[in-house]
mmCIF file of the N, C-alpha and C atoms, coordinates in Angstrom:
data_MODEL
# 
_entry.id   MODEL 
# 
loop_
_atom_site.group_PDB 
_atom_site.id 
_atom_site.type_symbol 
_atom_site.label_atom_id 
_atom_site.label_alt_id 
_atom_site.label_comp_id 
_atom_site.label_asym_id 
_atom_site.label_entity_id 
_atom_site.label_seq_id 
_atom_site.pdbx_PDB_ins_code 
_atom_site.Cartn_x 
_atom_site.Cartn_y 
_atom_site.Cartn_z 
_atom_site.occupancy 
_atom_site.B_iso_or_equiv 
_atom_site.pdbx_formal_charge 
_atom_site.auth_seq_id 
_atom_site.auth_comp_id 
_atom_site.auth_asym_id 
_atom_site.auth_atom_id 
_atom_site.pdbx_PDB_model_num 
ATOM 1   N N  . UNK A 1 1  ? -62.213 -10.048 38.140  1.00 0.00 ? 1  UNK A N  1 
ATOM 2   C CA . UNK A 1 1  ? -61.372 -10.580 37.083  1.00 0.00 ? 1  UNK A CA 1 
ATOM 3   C C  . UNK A 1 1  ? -61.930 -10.202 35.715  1.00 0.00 ? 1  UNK A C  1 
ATOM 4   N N  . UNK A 1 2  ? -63.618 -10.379 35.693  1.00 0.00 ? 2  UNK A N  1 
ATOM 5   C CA . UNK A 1 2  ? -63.720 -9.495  34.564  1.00 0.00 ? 2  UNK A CA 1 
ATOM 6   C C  . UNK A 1 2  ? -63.477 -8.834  34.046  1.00 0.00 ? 2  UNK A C  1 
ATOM 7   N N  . UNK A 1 3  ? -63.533 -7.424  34.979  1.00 0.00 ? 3  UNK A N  1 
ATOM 8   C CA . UNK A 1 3  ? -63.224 -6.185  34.621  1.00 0.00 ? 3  UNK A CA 1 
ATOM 9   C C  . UNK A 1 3  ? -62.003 -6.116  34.319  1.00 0.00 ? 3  UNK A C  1 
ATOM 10  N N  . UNK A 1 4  ? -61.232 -6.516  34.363  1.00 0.00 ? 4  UNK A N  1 
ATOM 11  C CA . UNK A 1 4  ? -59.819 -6.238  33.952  1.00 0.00 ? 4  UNK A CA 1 
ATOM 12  C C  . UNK A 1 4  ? -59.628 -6.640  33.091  1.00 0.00 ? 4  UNK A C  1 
ATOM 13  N N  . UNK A 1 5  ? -60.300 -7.937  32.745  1.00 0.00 ? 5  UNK A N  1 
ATOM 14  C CA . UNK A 1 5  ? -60.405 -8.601  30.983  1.00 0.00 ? 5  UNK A CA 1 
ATOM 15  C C  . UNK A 1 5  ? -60.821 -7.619  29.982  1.00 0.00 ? 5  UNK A C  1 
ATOM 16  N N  . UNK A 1 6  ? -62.169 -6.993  30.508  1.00 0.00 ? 6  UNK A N  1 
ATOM 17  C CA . UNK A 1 6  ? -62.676 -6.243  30.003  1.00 0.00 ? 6  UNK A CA 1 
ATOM 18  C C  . UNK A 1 6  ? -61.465 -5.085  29.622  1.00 0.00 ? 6  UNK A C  1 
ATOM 19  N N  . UNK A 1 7  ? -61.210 -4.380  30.538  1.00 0.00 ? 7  UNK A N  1 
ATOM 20  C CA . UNK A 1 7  ? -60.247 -3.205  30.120  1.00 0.00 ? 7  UNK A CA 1 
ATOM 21  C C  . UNK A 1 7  ? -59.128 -3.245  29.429  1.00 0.00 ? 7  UNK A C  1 
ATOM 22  N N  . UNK A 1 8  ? -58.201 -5.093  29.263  1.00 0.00 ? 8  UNK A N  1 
ATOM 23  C CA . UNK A 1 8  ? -57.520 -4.775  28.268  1.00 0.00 ? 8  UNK A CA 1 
ATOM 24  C C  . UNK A 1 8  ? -57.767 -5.461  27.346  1.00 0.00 ? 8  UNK A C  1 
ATOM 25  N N  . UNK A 1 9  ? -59.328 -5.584  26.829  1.00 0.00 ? 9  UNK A N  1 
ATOM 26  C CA . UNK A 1 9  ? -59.322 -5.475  25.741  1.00 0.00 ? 9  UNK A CA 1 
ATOM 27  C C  . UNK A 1 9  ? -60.050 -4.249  25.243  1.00 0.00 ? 9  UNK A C  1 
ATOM 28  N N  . UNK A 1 10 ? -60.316 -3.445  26.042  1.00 0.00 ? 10 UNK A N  1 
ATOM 29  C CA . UNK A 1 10 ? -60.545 -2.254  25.524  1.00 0.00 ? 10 UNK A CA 1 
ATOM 30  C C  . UNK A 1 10 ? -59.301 -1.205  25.234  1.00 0.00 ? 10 UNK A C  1 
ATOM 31  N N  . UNK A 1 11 ? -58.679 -1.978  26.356  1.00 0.00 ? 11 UNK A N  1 
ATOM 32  C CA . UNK A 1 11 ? -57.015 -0.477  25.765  1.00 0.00 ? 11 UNK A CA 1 
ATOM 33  C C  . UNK A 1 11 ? -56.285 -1.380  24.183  1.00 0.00 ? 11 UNK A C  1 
ATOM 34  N N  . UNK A 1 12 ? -56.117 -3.022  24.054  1.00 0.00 ? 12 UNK A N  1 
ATOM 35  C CA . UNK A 1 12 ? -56.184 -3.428  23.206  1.00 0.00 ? 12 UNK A CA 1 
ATOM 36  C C  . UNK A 1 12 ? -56.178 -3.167  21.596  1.00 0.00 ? 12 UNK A C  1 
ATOM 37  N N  . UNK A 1 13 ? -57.860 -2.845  21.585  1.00 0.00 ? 13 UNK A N  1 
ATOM 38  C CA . UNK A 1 13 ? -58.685 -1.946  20.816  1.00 0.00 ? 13 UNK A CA 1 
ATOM 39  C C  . UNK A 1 13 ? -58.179 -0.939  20.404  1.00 0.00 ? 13 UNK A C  1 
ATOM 40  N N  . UNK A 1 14 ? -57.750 0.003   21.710  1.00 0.00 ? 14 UNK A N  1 
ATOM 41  C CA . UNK A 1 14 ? -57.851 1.305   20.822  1.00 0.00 ? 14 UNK A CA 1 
ATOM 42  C C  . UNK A 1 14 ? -56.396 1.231   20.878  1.00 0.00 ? 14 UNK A C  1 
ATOM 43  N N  . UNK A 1 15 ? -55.402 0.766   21.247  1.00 0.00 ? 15 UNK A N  1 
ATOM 44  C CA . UNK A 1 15 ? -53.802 0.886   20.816  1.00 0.00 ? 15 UNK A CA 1 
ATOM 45  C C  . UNK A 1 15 ? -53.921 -0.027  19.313  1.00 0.00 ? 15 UNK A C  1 
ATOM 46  N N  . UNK A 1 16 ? -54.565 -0.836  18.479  1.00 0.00 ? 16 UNK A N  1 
ATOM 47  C CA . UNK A 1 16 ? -54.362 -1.490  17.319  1.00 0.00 ? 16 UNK A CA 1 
ATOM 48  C C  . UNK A 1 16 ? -55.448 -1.376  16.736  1.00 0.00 ? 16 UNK A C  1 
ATOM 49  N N  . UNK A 1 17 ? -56.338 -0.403  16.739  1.00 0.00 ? 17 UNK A N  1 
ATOM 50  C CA . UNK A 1 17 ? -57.427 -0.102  16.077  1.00 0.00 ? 17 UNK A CA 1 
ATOM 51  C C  . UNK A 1 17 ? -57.010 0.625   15.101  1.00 0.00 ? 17 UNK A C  1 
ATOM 52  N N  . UNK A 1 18 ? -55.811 1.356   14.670  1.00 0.00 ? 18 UNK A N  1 
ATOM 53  C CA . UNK A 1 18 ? -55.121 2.003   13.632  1.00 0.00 ? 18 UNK A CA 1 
ATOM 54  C C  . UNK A 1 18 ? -54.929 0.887   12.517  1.00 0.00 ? 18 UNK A C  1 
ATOM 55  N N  . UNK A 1 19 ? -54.831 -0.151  12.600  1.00 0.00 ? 19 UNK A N  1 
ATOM 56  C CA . UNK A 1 19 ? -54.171 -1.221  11.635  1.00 0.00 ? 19 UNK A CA 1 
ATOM 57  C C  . UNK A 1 19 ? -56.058 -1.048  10.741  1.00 0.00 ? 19 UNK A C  1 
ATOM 58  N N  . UNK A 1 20 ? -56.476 -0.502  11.319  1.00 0.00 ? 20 UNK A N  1 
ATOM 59  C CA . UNK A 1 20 ? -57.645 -1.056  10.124  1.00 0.00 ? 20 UNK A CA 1 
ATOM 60  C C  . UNK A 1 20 ? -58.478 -0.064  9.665   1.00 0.00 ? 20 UNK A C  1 
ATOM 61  N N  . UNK A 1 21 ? -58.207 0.959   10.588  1.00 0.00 ? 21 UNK A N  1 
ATOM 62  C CA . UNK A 1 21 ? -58.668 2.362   10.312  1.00 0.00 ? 21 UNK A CA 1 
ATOM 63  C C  . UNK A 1 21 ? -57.816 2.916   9.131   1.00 0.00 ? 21 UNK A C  1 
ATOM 64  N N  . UNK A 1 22 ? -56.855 3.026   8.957   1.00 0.00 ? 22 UNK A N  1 
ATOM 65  C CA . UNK A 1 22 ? -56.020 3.798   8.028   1.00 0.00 ? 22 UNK A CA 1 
ATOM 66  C C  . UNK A 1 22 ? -55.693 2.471   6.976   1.00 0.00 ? 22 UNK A C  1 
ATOM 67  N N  . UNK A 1 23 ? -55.737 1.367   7.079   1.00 0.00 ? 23 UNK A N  1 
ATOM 68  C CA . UNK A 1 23 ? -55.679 0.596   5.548   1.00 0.00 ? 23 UNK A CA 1 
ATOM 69  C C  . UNK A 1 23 ? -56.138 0.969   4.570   1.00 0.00 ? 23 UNK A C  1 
ATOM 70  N N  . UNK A 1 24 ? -55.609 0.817   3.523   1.00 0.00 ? 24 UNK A N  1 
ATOM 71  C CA . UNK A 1 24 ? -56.039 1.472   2.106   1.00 0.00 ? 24 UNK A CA 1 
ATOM 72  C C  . UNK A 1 24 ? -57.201 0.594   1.716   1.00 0.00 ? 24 UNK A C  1 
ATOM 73  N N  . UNK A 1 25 ? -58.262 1.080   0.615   1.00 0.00 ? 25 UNK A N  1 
ATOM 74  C CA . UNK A 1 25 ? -59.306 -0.073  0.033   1.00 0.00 ? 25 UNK A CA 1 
ATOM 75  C C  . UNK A 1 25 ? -58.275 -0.997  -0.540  1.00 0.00 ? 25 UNK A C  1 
ATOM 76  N N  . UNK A 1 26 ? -59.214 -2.356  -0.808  1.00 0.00 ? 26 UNK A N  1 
ATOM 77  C CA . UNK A 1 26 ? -59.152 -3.031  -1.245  1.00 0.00 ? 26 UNK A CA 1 
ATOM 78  C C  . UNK A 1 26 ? -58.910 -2.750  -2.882  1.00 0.00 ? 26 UNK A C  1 
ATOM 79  N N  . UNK A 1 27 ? -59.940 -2.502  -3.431  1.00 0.00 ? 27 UNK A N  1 
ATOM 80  C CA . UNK A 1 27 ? -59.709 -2.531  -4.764  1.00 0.00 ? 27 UNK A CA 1 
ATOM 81  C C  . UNK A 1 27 ? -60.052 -1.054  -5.659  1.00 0.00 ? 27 UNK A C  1 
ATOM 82  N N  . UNK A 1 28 ? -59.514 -0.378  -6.388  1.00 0.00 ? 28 UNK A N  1 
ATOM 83  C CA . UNK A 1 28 ? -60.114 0.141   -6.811  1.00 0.00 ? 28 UNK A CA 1 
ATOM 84  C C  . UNK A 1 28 ? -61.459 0.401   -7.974  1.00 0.00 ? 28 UNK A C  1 
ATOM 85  N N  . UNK A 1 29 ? -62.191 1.359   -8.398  1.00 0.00 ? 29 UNK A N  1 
ATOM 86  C CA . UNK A 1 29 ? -62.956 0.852   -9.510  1.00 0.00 ? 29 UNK A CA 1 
ATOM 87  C C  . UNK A 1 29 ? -62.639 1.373   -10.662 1.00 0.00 ? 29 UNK A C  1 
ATOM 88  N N  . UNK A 1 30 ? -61.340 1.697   -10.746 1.00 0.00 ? 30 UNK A N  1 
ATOM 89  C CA . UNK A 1 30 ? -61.121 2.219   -12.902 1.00 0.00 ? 30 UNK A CA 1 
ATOM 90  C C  . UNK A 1 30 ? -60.240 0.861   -12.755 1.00 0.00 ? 30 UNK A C  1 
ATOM 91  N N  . UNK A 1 31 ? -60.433 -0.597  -12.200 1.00 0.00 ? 31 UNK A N  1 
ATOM 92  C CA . UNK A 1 31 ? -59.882 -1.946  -13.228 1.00 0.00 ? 31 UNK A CA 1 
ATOM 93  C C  . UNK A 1 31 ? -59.611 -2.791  -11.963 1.00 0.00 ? 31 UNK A C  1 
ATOM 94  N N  . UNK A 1 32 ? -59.524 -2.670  -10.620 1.00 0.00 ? 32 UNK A N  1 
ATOM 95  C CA . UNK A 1 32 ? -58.914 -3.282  -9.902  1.00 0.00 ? 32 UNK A CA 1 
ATOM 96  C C  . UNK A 1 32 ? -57.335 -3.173  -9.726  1.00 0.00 ? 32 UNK A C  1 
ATOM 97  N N  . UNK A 1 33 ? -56.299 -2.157  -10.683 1.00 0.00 ? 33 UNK A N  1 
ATOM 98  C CA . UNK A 1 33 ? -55.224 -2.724  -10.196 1.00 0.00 ? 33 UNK A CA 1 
ATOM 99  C C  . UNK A 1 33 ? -54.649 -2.488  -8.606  1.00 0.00 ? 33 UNK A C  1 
ATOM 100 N N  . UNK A 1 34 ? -54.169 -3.390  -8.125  1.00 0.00 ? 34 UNK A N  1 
ATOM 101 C CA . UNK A 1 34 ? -53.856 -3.403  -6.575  1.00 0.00 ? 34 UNK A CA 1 
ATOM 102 C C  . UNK A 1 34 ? -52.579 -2.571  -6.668  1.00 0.00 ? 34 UNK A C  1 
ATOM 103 N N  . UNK A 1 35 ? -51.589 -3.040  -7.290  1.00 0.00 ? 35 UNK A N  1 
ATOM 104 C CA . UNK A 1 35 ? -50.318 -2.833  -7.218  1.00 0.00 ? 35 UNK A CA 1 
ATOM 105 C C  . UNK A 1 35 ? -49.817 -1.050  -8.561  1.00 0.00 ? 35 UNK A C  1 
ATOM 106 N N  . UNK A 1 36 ? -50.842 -0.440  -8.728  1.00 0.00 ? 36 UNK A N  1 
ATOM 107 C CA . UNK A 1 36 ? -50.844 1.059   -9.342  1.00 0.00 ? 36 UNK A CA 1 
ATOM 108 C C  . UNK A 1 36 ? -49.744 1.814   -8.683  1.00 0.00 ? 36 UNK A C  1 
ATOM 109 N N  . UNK A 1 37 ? -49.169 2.536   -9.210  1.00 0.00 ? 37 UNK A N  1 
ATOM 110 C CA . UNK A 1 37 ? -47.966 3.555   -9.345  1.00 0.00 ? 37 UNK A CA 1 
ATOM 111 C C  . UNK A 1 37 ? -48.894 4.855   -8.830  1.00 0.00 ? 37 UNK A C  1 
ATOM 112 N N  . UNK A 1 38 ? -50.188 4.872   -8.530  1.00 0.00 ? 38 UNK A N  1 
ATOM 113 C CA . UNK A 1 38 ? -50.952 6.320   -7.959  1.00 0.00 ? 38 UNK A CA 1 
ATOM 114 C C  . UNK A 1 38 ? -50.806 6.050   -6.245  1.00 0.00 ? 38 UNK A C  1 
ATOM 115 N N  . UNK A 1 39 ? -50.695 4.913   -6.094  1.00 0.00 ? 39 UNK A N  1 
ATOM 116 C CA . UNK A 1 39 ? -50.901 5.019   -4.463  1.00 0.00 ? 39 UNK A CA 1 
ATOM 117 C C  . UNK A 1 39 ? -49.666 4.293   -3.457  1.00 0.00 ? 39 UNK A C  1 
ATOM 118 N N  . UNK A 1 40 ? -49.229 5.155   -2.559  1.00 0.00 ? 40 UNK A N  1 
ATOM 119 C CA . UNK A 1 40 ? -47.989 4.855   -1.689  1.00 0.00 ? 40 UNK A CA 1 
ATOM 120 C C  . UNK A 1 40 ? -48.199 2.926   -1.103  1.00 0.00 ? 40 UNK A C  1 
ATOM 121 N N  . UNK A 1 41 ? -47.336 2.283   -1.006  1.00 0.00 ? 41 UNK A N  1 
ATOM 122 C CA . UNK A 1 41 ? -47.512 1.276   0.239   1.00 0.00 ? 41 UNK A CA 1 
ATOM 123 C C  . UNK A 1 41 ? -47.698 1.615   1.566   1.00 0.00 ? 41 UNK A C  1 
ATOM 124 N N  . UNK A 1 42 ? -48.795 1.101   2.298   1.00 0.00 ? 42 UNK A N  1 
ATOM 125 C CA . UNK A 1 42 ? -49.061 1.639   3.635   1.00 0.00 ? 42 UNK A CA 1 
ATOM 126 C C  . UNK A 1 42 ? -48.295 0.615   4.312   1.00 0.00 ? 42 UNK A C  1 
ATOM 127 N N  . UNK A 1 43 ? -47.389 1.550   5.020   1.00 0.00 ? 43 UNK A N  1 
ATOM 128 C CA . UNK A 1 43 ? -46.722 1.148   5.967   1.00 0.00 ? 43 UNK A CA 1 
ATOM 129 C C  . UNK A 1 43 ? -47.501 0.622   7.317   1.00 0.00 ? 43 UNK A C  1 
ATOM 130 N N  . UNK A 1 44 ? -46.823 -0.586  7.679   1.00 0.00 ? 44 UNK A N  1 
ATOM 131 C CA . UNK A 1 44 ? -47.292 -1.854  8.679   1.00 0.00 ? 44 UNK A CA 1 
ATOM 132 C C  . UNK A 1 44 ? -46.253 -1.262  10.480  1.00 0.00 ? 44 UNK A C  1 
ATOM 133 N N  . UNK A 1 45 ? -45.220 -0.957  10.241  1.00 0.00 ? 45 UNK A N  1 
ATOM 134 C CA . UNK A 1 45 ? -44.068 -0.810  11.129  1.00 0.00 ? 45 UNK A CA 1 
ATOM 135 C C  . UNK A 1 45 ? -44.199 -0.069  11.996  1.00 0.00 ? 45 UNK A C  1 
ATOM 136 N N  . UNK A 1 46 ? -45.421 0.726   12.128  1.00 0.00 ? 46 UNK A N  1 
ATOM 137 C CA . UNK A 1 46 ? -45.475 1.526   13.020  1.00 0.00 ? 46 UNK A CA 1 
ATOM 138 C C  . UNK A 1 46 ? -45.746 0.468   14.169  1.00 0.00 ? 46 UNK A C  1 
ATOM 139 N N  . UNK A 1 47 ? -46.917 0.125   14.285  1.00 0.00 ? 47 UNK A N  1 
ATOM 140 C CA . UNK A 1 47 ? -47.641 -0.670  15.402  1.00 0.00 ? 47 UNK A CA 1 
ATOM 141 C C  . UNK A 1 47 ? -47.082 -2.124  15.411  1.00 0.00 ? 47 UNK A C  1 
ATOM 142 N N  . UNK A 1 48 ? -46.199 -2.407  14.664  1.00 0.00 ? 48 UNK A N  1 
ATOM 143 C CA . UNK A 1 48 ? -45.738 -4.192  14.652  1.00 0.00 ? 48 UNK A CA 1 
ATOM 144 C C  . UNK A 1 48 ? -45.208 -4.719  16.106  1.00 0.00 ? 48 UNK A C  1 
ATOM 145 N N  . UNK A 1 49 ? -44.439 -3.493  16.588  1.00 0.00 ? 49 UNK A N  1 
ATOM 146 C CA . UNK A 1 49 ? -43.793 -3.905  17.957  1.00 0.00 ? 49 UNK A CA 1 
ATOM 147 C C  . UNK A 1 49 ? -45.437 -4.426  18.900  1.00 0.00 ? 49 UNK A C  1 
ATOM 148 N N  . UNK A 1 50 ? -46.111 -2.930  18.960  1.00 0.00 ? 50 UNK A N  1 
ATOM 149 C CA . UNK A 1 50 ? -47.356 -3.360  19.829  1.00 0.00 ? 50 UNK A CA 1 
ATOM 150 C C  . UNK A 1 50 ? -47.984 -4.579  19.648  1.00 0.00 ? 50 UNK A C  1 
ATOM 151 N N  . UNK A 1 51 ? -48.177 -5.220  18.574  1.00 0.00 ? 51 UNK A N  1 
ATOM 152 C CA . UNK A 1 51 ? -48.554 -6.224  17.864  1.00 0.00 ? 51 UNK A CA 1 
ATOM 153 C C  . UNK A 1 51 ? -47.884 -7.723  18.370  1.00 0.00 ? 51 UNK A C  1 
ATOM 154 N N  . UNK A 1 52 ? -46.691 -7.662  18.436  1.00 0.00 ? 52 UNK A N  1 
ATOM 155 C CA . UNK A 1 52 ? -45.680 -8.452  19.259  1.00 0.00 ? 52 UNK A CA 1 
ATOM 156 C C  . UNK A 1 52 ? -46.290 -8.257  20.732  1.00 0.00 ? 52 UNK A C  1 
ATOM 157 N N  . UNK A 1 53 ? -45.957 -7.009  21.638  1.00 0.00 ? 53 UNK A N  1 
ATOM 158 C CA . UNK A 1 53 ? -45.905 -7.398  22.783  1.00 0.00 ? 53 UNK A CA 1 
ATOM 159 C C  . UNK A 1 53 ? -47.444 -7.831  23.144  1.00 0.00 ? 53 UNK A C  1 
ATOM 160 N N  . UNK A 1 54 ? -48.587 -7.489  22.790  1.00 0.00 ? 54 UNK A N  1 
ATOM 161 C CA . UNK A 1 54 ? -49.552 -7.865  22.947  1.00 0.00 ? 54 UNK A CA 1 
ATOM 162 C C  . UNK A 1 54 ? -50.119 -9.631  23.027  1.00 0.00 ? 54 UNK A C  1 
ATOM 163 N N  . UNK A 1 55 ? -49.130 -10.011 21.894  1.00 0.00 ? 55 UNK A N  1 
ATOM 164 C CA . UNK A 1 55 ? -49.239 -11.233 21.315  1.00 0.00 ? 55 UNK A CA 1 
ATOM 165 C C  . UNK A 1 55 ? -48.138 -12.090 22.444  1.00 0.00 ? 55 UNK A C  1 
ATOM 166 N N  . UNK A 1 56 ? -47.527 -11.689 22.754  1.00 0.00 ? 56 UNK A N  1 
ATOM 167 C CA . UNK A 1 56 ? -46.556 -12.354 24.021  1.00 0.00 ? 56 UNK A CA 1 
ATOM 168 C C  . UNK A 1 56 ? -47.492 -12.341 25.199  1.00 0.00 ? 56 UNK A C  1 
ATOM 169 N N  . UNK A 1 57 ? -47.866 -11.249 25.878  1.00 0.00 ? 57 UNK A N  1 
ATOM 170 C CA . UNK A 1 57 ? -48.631 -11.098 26.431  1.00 0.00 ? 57 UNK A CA 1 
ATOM 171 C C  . UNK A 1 57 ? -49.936 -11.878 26.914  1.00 0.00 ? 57 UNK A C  1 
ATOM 172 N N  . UNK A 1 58 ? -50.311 -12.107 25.910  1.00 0.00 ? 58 UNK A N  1 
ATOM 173 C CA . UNK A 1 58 ? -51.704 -12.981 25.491  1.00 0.00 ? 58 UNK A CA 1 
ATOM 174 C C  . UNK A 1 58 ? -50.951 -14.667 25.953  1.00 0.00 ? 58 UNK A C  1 
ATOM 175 N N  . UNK A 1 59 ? -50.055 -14.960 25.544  1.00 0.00 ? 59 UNK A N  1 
ATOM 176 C CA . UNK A 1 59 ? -49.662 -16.283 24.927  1.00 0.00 ? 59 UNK A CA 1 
ATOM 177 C C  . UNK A 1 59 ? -49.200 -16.654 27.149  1.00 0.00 ? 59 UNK A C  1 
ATOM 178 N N  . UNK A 1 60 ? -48.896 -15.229 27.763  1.00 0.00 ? 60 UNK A N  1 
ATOM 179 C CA . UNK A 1 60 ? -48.256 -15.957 28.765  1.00 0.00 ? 60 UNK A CA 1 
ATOM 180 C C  . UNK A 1 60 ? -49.215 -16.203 29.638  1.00 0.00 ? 60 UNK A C  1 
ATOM 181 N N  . UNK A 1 61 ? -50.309 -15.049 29.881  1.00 0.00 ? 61 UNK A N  1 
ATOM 182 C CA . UNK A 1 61 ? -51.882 -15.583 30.463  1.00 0.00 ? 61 UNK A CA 1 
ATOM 183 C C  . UNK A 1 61 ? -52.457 -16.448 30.108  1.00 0.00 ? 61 UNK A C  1 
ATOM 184 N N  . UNK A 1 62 ? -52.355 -16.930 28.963  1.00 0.00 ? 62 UNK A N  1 
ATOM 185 C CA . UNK A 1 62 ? -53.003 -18.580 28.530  1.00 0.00 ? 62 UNK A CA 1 
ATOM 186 C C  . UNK A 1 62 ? -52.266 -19.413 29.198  1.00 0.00 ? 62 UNK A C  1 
ATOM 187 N N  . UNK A 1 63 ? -50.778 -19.516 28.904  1.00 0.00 ? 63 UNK A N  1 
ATOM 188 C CA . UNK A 1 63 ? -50.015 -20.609 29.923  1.00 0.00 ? 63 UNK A CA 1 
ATOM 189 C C  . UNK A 1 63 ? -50.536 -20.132 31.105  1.00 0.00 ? 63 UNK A C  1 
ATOM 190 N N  . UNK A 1 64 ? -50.539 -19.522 31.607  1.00 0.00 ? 64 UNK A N  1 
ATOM 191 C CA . UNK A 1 64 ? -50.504 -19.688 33.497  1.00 0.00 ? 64 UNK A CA 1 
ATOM 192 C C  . UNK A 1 64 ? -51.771 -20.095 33.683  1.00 0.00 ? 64 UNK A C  1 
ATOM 193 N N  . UNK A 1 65 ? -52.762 -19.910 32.858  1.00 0.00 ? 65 UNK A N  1 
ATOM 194 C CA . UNK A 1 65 ? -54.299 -20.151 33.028  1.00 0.00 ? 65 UNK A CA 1 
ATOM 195 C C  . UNK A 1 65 ? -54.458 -21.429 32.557  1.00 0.00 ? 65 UNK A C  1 
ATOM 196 N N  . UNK A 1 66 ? -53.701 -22.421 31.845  1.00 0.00 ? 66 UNK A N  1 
ATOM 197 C CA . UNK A 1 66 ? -53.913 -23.474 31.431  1.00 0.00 ? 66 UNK A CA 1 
ATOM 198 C C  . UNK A 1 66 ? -53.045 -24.329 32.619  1.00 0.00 ? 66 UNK A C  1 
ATOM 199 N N  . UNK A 1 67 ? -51.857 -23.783 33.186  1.00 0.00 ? 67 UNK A N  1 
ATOM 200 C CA . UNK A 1 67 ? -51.300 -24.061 34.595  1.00 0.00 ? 67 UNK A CA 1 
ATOM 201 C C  . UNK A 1 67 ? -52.199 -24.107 35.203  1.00 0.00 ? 67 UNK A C  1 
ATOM 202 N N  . UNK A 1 68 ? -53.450 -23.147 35.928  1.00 0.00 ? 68 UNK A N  1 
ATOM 203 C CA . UNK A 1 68 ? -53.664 -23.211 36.845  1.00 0.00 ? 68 UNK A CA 1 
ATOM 204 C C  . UNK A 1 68 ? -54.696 -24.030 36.646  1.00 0.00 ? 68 UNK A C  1 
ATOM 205 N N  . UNK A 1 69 ? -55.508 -24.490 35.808  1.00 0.00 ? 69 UNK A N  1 
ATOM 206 C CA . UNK A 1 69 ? -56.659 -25.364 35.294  1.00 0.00 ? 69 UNK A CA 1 
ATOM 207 C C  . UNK A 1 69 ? -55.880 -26.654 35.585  1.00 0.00 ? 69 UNK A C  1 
ATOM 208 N N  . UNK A 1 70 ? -54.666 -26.947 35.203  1.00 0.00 ? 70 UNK A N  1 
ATOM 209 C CA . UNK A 1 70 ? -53.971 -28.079 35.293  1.00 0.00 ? 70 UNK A CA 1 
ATOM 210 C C  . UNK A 1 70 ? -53.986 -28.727 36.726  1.00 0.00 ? 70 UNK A C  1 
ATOM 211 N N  . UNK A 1 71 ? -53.861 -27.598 37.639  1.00 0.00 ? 71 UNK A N  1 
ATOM 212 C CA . UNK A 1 71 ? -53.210 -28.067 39.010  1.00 0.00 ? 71 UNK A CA 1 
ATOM 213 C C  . UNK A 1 71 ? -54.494 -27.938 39.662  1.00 0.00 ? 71 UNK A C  1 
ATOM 214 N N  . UNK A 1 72 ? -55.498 -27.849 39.070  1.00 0.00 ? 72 UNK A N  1 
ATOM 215 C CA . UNK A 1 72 ? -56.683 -27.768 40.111  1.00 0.00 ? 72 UNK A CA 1 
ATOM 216 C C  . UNK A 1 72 ? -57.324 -29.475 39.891  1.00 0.00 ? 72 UNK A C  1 
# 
């Protein structure tokens, strides 16, 4: 049972490891402005679906695991 924990959170990982790899900095250093006319908005929409099903996913192994804790 481990191992399988283990593996999806390793496929996990690397299917939403983009959300933080390609984010833009935080701030820049000629003033801080965030919101500058030099740099595009990074788009979120690519990975949002994965983001969802993952998050469903997650939410239905907790119920059945909190089921089965229940009935024991």
């Amino acid at each position: 049972m481990k191992t399988n924990l283990l593996k999806f959170y390793i496929l996990a990982f690397v299917l939403l490891s983009d959300f933080t790899i390609f984010a833009q900095p935080g701030m820049n250093n000629d003033g801080g402005n965030l919101e500058g006319e030099d740099a595009p908005p990074t788009p979120i929409n690519g990975k949002i679906i994965w983001l969802g099903i993952v998050g469903v996913l997650f939410a239905i192994y907790s119920l059945n695991k909190f089921k089965n804790k229940a009935k024991a």
